[in-house]
C-alpha positions as CSV (number, residue, x, y, z in Angstrom):
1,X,66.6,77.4,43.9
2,X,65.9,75.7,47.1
3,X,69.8,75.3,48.0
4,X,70.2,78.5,47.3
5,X,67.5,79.8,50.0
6,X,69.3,77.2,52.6
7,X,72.6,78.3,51.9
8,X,71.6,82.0,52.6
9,X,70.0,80.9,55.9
10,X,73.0,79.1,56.8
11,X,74.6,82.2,55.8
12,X,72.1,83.8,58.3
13,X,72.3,81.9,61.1
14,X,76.4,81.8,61.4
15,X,75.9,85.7,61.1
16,X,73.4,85.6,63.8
17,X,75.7,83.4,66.0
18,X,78.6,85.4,65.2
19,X,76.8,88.4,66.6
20,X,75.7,86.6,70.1
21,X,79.0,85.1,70.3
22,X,80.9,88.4,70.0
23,X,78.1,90.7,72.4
24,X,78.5,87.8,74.6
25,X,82.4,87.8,75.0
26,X,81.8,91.3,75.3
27,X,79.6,91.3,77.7
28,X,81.9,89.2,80.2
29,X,85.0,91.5,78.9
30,X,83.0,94.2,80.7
31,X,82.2,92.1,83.8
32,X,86.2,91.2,84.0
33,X,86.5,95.0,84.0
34,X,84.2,95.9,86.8
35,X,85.1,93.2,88.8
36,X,88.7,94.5,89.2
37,X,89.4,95.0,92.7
38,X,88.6,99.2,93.5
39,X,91.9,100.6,95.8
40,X,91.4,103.8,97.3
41,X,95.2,104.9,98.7
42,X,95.4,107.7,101.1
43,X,98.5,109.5,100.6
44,X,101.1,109.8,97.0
45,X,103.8,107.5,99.2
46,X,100.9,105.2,99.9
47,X,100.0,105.1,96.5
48,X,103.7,104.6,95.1
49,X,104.0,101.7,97.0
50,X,100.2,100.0,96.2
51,X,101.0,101.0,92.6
52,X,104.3,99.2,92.6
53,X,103.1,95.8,94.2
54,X,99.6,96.4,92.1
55,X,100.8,96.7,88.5
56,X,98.3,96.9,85.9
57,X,96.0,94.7,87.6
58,X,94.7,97.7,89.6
59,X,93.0,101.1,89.1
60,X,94.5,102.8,92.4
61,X,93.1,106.1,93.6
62,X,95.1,108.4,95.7
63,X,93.0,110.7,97.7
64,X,95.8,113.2,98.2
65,X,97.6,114.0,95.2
66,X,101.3,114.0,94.7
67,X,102.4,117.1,96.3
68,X,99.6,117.2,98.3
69,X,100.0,117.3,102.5
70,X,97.9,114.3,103.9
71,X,98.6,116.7,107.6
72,X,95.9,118.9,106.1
73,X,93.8,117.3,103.8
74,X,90.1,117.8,103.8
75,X,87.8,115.1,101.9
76,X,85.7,116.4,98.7
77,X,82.7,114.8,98.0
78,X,83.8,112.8,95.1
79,X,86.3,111.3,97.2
80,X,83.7,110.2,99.9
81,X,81.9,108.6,96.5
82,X,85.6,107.1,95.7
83,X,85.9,105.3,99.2
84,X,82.3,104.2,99.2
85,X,82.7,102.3,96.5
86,X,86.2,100.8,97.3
87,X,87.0,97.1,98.3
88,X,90.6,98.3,100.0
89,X,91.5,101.3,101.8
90,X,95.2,101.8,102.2
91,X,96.3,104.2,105.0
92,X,99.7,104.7,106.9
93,X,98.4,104.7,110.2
94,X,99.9,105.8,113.5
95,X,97.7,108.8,113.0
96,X,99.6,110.3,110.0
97,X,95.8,110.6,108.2
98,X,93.9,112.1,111.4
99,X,91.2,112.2,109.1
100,X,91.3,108.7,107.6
101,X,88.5,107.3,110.5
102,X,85.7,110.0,110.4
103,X,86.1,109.7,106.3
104,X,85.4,106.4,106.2
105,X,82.3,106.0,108.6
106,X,80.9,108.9,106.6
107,X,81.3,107.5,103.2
108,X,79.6,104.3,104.3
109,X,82.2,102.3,102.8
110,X,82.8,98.7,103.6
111,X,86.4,98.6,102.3
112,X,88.6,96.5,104.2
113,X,91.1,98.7,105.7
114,X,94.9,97.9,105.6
115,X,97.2,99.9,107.8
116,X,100.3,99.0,106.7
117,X,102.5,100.4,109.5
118,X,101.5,97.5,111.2
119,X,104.7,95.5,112.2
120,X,107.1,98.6,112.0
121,X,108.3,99.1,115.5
122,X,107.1,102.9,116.2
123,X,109.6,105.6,117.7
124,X,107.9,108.5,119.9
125,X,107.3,111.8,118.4
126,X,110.1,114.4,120.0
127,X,108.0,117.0,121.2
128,X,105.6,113.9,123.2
129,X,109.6,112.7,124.0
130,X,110.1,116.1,125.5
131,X,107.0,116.9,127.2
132,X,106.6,112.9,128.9
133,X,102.9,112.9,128.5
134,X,100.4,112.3,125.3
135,X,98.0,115.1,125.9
136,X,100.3,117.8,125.2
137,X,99.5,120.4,122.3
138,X,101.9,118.8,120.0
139,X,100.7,115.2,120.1
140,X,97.7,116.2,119.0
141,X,98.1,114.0,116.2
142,X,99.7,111.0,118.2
143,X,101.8,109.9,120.1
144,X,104.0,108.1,117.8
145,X,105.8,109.2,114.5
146,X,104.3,107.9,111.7
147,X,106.3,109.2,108.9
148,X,107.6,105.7,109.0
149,X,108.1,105.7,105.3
150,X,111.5,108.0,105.8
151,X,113.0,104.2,106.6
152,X,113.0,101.8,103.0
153,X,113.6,99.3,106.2
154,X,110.2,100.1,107.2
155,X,108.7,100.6,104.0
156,X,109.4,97.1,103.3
157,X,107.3,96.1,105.9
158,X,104.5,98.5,104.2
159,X,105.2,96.8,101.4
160,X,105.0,93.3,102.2
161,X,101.1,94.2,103.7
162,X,100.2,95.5,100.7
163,X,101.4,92.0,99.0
164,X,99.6,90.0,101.6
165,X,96.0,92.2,101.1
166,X,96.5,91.6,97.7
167,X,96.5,88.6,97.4
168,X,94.1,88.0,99.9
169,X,91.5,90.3,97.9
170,X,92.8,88.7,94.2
171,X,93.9,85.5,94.6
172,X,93.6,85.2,90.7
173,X,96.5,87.7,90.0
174,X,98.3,86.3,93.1
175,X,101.6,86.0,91.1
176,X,101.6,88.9,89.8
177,X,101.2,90.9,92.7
178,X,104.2,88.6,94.4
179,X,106.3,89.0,91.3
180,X,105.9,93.0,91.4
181,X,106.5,93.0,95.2
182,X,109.7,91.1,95.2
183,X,110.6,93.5,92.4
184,X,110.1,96.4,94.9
185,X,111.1,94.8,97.6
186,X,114.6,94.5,95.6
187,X,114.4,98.3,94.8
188,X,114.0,99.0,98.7
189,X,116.7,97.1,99.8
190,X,119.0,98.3,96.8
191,X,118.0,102.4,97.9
192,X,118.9,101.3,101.6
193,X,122.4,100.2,100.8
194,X,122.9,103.3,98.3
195,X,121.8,105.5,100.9
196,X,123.6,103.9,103.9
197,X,126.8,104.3,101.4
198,X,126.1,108.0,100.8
199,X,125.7,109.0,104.3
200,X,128.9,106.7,105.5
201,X,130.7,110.0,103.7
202,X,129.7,112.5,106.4
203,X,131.0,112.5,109.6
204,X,128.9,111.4,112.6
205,X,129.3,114.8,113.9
206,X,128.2,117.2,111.0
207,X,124.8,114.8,110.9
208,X,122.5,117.1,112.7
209,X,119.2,117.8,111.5
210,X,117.3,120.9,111.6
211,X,113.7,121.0,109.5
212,X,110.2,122.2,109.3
213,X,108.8,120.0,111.2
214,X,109.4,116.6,112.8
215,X,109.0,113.9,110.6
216,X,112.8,112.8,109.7
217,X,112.9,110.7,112.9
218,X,112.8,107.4,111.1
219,X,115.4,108.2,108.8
220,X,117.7,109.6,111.6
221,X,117.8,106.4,113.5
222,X,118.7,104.4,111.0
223,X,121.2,106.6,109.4
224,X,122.5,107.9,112.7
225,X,121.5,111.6,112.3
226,X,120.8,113.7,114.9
227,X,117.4,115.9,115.4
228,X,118.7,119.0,116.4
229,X,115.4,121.0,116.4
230,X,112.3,121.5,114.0
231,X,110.5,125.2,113.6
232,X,107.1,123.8,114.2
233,X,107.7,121.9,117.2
234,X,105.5,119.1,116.6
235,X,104.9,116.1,113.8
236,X,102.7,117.6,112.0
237,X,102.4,120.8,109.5
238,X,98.9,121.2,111.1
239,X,100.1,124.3,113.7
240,X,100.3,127.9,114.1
241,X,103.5,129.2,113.2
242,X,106.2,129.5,115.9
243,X,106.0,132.7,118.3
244,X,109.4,134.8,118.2
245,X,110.3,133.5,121.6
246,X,110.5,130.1,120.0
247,X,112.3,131.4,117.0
248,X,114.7,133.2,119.0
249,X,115.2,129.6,121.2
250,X,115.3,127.5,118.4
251,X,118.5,129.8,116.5
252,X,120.1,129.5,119.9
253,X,120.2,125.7,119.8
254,X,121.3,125.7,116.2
255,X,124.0,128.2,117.2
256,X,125.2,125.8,120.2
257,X,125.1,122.6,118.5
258,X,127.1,124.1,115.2
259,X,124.4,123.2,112.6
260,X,125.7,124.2,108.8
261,X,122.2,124.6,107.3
262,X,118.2,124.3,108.0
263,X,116.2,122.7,105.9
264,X,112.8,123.7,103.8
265,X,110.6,121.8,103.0
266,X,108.2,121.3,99.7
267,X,105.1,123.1,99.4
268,X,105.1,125.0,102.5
269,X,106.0,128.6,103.0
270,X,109.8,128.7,104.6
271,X,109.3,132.6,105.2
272,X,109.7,132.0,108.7
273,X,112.5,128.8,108.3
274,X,114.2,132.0,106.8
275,X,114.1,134.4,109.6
276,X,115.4,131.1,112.1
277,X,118.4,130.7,109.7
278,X,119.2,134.5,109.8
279,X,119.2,134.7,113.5
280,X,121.0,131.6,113.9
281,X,123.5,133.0,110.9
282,X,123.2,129.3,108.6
283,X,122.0,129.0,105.3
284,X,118.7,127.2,104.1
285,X,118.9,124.5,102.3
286,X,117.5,123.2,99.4
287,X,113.8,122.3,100.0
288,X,113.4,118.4,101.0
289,X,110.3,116.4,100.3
290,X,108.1,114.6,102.7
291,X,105.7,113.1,100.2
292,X,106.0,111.7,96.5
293,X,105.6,114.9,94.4
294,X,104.7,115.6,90.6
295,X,106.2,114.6,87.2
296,X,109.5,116.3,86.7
297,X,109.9,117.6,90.5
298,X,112.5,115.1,91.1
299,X,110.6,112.9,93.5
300,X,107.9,111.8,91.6
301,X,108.4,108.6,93.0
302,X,109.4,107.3,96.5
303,X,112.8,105.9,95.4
304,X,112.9,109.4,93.5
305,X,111.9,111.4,96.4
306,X,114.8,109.8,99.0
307,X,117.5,110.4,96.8
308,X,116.2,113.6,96.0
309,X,116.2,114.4,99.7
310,X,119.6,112.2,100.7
311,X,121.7,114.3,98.1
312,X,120.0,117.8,99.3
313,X,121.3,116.5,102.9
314,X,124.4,115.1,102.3
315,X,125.5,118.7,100.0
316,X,124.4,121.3,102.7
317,X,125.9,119.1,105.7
318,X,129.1,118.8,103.6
């Protein structure tokens, strides 16, 4: 009788142990959990790239959804609540997210910011180029161009400061976050070849470049294209639409440097693009994309999006 009784509080007492020991593991599961680092990305190229270097070992939040237009996004309240609570804040810079400095004083966040078009060289935007002074109109939004991301030379450079903040925030997954980077590192340098191999088949003199707006001027220099003109006259989407005057001077300088096509762009209204093409007599061309779009769009990712975009050049140039 009395073994009995101590073998069913022996029973008892591994049950009761077994019980702390598992609400204790998951306990410090959950403290794993919320101690993963918070990223708060600005834009969907931003996010790509975070994404790519981040893995798994990060919950990233893009503030402007793929498709989205970081020129004219305006903050919600749960996004203010999103950056608040963040521990990195990942932003283009060179005043591509005009927005991106009043946000963040207003959501009280103390994120560490990481602009990661630090180190890229910068080229001037055209129409600051033209005018030879920073407080015209149309470098409103800078002086520079920052749609350095049209360059996989300068997204590596993007790249490699998302490693380094990282790493610098998690030192615990440190090689993972070096093992995913080199991976897209890789990826960039394999898209740059591909695409300087695709372009090598159009003559220097049929790459000219007429779009929405200015923000190919990365990708021009590097793959020797010429910016012939852009129907907004400035680097960002941001603007009134062009008066006829400028649509009737714009068709006259596509007429005179023998442009083939004009190119749309993704989630804007080309209405007017349309009018500029009849007057100039080209065609429009399939839309191009400036930012990482949705699922099935065809540039659902960055490496998606530039091929998209290269191909879509390359055919209406041809």
């Amino acid at each position: 009788m009395y073994s009995t009784k101590n073998n069913q509080k022996e029973k008892q007492v591994k049950t009761d142990l077994k019980n702390v020991l598992c609400a204790v593991l998951f306990a410090a599961s959950v403290c794993i959990a919320d101690a993963q680092v918070r990223v708060v990305a600005t834009s969907p190229v931003m996010s790509d790239i975070v994404r790519g270097v981040a893995g798994d070992k990060v919950a990233v939040k893009g503030l402007v959804p793929p498709g989205g237009d970081p020129h004219v996004y305006e903050p919600k309240p749960r996004d203010m609540k999103t950056l608040k609570d963040a521990d990195l804040f990942f932003e283009v810079g060179l005043g591509y997210e005009t927005w991106a400095d009043k946000m963040f004083k207003a959501s009280g966040s103390h994120a560490v910011r990481v602009v990661t078009s630090e180190g890229v060289k910068p080229i001037r935007a055209e129409a600051c180029e033209e005018h030879g002074h920073k407080g015209h109109d149309h470098c409103d939004h800078g002086e520079f161009d920052p749609h350095v991301w049209t360059d996989p030379a300068c997204v590596m450079q993007m790249t490699k400061n998302v490693i380094d903040a990282l790493v610098k925030a998690d030192p615990a997954n440190r090689d993972t976050y070096k093992k995913n980077g080199e991976a897209y590192l890789a990826s960039l340098k394999k898209l740059d070849k591909w695409i300087s191999s695709e372009v090598s088949t159009l003559p220097k003199v049929q790459r000219k470049l007429v779009t929405n707006h200015d923000w190919l001027g990365y990708f021009a220099k590097r793959y020797e294209f010429e910016l012939v003109d852009n129907l907004l006259g400035g680097i960002s989407t941001d603007t009134t639409e062009p008066s006829a005057k400028r649509i009737t001077s714009i068709a006259k300088k596509i007429r005179a440097s023998k442009v083939k096509a004009i190119f749309a762009e993704a989630g804007h209204q080309n209405k007017t693009l349309g009018l500029v093409a009849k007057a100039a007599g080209v065609q429009v061309a399939p839309e191009l994309f400036h930012e990482v779009s949705t699922p099935g769009s065809g540039a659902a990712t960055y490496d998606e999006m530039m091929r998209h975009n290269v191909k879509a050049i390359l055919e209406a140039l041809k």
